[in-house]
C-alpha positions, 0 to 999 in steps of 0.5 A, a space after each residue: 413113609 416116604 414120598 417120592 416125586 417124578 422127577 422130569 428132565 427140566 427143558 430150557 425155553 431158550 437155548 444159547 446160540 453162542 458157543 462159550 469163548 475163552 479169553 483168547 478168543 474175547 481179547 483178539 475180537 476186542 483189539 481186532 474190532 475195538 471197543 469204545 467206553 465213553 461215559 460223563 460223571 457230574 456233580 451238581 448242586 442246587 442246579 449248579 454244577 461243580 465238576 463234570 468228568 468225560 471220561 473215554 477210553 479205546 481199547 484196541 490194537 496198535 493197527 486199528 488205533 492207526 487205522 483211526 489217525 489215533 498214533 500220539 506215540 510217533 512222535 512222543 520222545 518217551 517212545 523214540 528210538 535213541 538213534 533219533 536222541 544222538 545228534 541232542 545229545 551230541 548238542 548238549 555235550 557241545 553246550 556243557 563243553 562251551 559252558 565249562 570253557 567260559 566256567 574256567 578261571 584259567 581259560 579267562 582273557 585278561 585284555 
């Protein structure tokens, strides 16, 4: 014996408006809008508190971050262009040159 069910196409009480997105298209929204997650993490004991964390983090694209006044990396020498290091590097040749003049036992005066 066996029992058969009409079965009926199940209809949904809510449809999704937004259309599905690929990664692309999410990562190109975020850096072009940005996005800020900000978040506080403490540890407290008996009402007294030991460690508090404030962590925020900004994730958008250099432009943007520019636009906000947020530009840390112009003037950070880890991102400077070796142009800009010559003439330090030429003043420290200098220095080690002078430095090994005034090392040298040959190069001594005596009065």
């Amino acid at each position: 014996m066996s029992v058969q069910r009409a079965t009926q196409p199940v209809q949904r009480a809510t449809q999704h408006s937004v259309q599905s997105t690929n990664i692309a298209d999410l990562l190109e929204r975020i850096l072009d809008k940005g996005i800020v997650i900000a978040g506080d993490i403490r540890v407290s004991l008996v009402e007294v508190e030991l460690l508090t964390i404030q962590l925020r983090l900004v994730i958008c694209s250099v432009d943007k971050a520019q636009e906000m006044g947020m530009d840390w990396w112009v003037n950070n020498p880890a991102f400077t262009r070796k142009k800009e290091s010559e003439p330090v590097l030429e003043a420290l040749t200098r220095i080690e040159q002078r430095l090994n003049r005034l090392e040298d036992p040959s190069a001594q005066r005596n009065p």
